[in-house]
PDB file as gemmi writes it, atoms N, CA and C in Angstrom:
CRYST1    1.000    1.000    1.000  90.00  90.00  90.00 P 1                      
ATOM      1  N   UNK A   1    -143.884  48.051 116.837  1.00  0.00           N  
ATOM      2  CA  UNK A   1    -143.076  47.905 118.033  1.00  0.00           C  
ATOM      3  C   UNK A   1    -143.533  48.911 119.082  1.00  0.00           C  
ATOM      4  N   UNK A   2    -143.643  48.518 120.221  1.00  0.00           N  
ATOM      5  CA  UNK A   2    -143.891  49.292 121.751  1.00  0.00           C  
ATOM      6  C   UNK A   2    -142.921  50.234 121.723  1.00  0.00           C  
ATOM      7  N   UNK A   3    -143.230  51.362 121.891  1.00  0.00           N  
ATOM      8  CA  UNK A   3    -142.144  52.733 122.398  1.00  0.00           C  
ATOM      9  C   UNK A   3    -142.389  53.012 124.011  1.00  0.00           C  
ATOM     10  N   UNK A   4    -143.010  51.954 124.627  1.00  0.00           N  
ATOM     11  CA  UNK A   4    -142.552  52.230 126.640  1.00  0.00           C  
ATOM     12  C   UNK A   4    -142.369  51.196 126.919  1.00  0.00           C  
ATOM     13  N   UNK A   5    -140.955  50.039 126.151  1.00  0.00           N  
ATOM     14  CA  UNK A   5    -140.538  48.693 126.854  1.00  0.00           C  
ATOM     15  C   UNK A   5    -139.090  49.288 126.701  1.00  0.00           C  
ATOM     16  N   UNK A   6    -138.938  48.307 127.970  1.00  0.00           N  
ATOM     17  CA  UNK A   6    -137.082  48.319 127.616  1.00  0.00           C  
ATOM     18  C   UNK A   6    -136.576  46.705 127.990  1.00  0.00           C  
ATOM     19  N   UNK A   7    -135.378  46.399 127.251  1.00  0.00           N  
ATOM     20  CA  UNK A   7    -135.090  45.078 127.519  1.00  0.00           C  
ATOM     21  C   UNK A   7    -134.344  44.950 128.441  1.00  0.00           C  
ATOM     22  N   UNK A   8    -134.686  43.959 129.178  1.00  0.00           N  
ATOM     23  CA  UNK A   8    -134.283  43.289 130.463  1.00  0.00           C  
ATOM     24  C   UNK A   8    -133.061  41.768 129.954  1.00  0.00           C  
ATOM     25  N   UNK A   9    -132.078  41.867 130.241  1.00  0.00           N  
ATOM     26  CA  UNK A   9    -130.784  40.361 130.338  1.00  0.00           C  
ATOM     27  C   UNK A   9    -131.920  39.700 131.183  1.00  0.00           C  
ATOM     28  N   UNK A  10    -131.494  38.261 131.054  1.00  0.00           N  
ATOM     29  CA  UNK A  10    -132.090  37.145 131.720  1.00  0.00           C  
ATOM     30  C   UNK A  10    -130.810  36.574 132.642  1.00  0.00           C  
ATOM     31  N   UNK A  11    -129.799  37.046 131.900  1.00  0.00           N  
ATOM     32  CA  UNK A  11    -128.316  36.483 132.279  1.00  0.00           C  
ATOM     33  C   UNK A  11    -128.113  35.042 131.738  1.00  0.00           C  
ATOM     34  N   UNK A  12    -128.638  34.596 131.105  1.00  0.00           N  
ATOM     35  CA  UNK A  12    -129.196  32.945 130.957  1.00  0.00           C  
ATOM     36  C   UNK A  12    -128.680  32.788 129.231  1.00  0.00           C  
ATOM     37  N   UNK A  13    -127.508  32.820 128.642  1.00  0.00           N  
ATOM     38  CA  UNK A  13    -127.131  32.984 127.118  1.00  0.00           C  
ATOM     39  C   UNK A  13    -127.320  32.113 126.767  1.00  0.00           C  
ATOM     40  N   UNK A  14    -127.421  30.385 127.370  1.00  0.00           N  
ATOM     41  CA  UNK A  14    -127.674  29.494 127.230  1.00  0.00           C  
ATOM     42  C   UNK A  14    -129.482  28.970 126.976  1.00  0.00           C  
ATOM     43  N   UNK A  15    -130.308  29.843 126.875  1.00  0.00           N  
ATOM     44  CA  UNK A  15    -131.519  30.179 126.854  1.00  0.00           C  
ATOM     45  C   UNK A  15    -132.129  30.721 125.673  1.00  0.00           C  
ATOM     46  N   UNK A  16    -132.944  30.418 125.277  1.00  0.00           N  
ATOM     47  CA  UNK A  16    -133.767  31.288 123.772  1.00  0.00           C  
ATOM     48  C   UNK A  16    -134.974  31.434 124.746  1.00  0.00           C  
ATOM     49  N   UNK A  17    -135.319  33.127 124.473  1.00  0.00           N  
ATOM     50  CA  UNK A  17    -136.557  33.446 124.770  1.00  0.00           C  
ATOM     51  C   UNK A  17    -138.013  33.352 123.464  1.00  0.00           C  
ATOM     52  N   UNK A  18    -139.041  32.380 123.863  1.00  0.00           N  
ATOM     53  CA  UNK A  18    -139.706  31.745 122.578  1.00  0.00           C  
ATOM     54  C   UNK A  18    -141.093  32.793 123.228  1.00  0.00           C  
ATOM     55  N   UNK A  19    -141.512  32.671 124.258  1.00  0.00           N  
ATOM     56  CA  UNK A  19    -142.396  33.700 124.457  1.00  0.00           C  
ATOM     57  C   UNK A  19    -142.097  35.098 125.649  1.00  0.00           C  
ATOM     58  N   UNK A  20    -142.696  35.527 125.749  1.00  0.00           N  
ATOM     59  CA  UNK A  20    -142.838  36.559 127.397  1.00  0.00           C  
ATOM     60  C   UNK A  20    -144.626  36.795 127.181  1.00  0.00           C  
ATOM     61  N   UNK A  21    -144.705  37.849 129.117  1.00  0.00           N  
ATOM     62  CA  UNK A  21    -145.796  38.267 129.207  1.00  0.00           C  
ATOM     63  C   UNK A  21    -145.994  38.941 129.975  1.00  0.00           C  
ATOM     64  N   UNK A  22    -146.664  39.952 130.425  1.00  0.00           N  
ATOM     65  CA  UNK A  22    -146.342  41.083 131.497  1.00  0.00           C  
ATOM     66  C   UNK A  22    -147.458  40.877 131.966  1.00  0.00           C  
ATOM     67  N   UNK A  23    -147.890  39.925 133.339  1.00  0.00           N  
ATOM     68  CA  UNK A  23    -149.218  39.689 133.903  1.00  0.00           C  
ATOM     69  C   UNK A  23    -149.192  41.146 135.306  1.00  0.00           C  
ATOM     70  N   UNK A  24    -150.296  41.034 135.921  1.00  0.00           N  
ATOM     71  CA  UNK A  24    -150.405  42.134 136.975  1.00  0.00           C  
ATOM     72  C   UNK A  24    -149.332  41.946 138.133  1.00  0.00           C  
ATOM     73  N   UNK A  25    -148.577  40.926 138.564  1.00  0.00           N  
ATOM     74  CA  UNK A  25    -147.886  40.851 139.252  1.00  0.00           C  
ATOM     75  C   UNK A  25    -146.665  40.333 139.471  1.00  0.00           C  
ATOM     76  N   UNK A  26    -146.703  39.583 137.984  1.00  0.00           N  
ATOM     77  CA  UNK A  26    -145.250  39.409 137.346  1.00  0.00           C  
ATOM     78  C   UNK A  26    -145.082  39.028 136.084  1.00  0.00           C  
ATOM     79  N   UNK A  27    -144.094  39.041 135.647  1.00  0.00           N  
ATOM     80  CA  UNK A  27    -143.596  38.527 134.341  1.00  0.00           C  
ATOM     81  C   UNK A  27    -143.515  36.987 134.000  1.00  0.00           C  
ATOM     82  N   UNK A  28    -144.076  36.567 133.109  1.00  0.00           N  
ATOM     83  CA  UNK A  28    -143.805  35.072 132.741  1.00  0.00           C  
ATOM     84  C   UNK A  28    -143.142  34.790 131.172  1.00  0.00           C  
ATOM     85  N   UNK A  29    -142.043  34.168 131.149  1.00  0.00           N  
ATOM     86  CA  UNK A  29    -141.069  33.991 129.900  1.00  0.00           C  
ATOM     87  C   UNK A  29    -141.097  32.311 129.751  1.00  0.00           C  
ATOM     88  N   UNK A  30    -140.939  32.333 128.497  1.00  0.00           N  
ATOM     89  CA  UNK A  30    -140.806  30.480 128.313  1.00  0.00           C  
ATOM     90  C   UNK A  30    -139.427  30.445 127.356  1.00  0.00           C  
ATOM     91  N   UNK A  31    -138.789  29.882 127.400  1.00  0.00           N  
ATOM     92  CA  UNK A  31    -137.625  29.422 127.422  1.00  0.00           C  
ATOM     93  C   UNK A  31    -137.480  27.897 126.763  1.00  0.00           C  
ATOM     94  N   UNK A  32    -136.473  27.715 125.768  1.00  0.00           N  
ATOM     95  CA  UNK A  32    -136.315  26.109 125.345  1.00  0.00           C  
ATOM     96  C   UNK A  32    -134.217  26.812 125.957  1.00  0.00           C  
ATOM     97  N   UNK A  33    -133.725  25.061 125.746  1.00  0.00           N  
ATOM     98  CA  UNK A  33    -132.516  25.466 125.489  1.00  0.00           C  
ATOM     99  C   UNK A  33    -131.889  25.843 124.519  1.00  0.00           C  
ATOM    100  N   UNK A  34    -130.906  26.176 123.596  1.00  0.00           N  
ATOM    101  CA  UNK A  34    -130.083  26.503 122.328  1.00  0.00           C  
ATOM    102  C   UNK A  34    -129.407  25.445 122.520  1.00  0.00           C  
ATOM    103  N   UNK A  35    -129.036  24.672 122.994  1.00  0.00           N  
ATOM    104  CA  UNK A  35    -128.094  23.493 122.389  1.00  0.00           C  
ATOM    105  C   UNK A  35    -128.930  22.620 121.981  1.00  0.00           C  
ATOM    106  N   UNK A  36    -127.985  21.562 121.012  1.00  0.00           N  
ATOM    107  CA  UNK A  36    -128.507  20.324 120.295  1.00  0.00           C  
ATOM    108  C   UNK A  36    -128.802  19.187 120.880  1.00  0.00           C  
ATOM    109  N   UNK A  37    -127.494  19.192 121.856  1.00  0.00           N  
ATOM    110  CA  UNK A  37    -127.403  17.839 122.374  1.00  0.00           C  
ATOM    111  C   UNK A  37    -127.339  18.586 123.844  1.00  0.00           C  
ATOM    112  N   UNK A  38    -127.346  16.950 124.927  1.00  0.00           N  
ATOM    113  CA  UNK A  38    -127.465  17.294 125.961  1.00  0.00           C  
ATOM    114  C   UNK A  38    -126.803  15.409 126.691  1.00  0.00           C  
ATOM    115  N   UNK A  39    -126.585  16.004 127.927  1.00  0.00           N  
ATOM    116  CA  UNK A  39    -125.672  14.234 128.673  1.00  0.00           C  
ATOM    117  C   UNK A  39    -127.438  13.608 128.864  1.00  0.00           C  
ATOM    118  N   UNK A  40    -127.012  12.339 128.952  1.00  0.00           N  
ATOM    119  CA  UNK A  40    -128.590  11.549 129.111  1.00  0.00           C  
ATOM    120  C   UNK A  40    -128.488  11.179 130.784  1.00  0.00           C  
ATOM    121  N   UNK A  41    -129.074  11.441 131.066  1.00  0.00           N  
ATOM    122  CA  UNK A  41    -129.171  10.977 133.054  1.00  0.00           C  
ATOM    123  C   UNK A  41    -128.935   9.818 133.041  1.00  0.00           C  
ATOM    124  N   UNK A  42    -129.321   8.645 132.266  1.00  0.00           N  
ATOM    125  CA  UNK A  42    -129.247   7.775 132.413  1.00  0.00           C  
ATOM    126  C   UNK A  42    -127.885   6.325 132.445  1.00  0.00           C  
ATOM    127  N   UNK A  43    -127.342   7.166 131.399  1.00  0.00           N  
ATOM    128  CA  UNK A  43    -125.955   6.375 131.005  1.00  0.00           C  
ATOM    129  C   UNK A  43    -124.955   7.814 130.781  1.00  0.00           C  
ATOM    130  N   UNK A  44    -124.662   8.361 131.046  1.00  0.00           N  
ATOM    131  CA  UNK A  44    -124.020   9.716 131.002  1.00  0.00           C  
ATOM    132  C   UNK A  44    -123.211   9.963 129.568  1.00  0.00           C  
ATOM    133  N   UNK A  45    -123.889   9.642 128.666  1.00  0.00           N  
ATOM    134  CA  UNK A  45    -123.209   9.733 127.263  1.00  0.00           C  
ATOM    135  C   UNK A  45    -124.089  11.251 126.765  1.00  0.00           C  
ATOM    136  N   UNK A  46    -123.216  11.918 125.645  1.00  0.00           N  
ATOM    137  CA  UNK A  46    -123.490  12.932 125.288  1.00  0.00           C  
ATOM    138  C   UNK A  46    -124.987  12.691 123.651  1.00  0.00           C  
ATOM    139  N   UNK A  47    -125.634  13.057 123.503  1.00  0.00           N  
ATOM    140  CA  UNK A  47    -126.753  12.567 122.828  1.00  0.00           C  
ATOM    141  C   UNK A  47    -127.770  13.953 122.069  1.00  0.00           C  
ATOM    142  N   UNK A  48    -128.249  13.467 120.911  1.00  0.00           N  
ATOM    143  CA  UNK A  48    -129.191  14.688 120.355  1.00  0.00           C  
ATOM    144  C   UNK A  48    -130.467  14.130 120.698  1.00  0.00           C  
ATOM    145  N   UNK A  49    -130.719  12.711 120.489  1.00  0.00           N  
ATOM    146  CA  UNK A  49    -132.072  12.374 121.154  1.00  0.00           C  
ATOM    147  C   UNK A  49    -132.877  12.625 122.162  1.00  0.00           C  
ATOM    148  N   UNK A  50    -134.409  13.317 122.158  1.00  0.00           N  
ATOM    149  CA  UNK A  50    -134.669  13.757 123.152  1.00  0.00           C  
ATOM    150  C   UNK A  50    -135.878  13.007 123.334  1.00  0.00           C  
ATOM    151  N   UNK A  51    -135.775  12.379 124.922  1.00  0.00           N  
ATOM    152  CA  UNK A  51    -136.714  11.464 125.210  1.00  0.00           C  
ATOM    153  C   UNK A  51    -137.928  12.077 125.818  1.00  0.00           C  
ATOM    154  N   UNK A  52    -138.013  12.902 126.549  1.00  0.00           N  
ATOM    155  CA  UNK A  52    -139.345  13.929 127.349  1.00  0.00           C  
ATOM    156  C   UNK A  52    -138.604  15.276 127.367  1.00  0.00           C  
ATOM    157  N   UNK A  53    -139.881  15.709 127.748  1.00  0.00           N  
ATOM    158  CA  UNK A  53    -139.579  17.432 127.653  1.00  0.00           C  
ATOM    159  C   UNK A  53    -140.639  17.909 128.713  1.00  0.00           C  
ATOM    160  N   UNK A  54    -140.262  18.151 129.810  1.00  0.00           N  
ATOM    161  CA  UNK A  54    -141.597  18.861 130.786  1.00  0.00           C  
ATOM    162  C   UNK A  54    -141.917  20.319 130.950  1.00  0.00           C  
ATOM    163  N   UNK A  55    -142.585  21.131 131.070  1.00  0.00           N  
ATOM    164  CA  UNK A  55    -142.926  22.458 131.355  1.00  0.00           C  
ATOM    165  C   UNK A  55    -142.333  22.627 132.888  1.00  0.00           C  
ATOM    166  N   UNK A  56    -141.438  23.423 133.434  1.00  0.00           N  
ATOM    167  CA  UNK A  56    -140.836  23.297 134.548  1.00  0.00           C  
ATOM    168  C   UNK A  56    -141.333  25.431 135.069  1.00  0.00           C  
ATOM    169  N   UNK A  57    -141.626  24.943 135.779  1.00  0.00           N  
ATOM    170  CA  UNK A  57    -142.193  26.519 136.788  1.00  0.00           C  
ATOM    171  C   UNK A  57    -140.593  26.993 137.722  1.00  0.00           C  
ATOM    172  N   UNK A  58    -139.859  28.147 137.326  1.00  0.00           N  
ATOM    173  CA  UNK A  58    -139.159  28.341 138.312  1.00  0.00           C  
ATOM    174  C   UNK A  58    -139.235  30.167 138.444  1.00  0.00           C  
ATOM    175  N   UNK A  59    -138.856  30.516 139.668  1.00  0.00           N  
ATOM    176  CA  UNK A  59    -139.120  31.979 139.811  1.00  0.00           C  
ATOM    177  C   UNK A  59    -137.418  32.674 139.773  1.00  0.00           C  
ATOM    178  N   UNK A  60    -137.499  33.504 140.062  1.00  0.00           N  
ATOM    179  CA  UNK A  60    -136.214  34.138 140.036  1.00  0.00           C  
ATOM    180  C   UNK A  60    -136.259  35.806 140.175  1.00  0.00           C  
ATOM    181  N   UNK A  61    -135.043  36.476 140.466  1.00  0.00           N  
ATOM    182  CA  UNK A  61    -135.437  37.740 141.303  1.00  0.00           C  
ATOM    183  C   UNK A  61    -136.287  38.829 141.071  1.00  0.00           C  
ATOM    184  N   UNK A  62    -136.123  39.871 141.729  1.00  0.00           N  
ATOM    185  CA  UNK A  62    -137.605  40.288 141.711  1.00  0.00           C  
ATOM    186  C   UNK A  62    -136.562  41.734 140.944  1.00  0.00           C  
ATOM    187  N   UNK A  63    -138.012  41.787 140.078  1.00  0.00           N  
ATOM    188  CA  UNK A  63    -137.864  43.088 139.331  1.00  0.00           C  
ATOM    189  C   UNK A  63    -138.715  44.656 139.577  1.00  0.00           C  
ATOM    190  N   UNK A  64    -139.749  44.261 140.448  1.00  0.00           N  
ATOM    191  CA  UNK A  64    -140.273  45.130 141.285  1.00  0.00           C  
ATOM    192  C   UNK A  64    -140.144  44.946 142.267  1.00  0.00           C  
ATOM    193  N   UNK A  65    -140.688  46.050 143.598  1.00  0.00           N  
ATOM    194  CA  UNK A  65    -140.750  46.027 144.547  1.00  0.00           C  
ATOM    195  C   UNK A  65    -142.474  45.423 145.255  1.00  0.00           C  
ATOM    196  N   UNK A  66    -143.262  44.436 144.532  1.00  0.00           N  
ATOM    197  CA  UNK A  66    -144.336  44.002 144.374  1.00  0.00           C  
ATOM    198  C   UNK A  66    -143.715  42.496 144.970  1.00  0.00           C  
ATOM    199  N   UNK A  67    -144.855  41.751 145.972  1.00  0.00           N  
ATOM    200  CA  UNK A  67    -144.794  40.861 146.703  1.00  0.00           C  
ATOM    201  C   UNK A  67    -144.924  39.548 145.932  1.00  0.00           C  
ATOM    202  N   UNK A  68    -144.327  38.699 146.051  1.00  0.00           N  
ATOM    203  CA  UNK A  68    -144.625  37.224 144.974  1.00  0.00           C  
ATOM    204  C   UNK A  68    -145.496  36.426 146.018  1.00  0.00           C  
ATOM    205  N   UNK A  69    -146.420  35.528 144.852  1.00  0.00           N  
ATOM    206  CA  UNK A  69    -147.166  34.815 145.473  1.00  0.00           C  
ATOM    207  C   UNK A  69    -147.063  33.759 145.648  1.00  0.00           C  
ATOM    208  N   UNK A  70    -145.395  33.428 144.995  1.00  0.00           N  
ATOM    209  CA  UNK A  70    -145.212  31.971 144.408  1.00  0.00           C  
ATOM    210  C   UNK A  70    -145.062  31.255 145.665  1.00  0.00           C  
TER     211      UNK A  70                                                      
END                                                                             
């Protein structure tokens, strides 16, 4: 284990953190959800079946004072 990290909340409890990464200008985390089921967009019924799954890019606040490029 690293003795110069400290843990950072995501605020996100609804979230499992599956990876992280500390690149030169920011942090990148991947994330699945913790629940089983989820409503289907389509017919709004509650469901465990999961039809697609996409890799989704989102940013969120800044933890340095370092400029984003996003």
């Amino acid at each position: 284990m690293q003795d110069d990290c400290i843990e950072v909340s995501l605020g996100l409890p609804q979230l499992k953190i599956m990876w992280q990464e500390e690149l030169e200008d920011r942090f990148e985390v991947k994330v699945i959800y913790r629940q089983d089921e989820a409503i289907c967009p389509g017919c709004g019924l509650s469901t465990t079946k999961e039809h697609d799954r996409r890799e989704q890019r989102k940013q969120d606040r800044r933890l340095t004072g370092t400029p984003s490029n996003s």
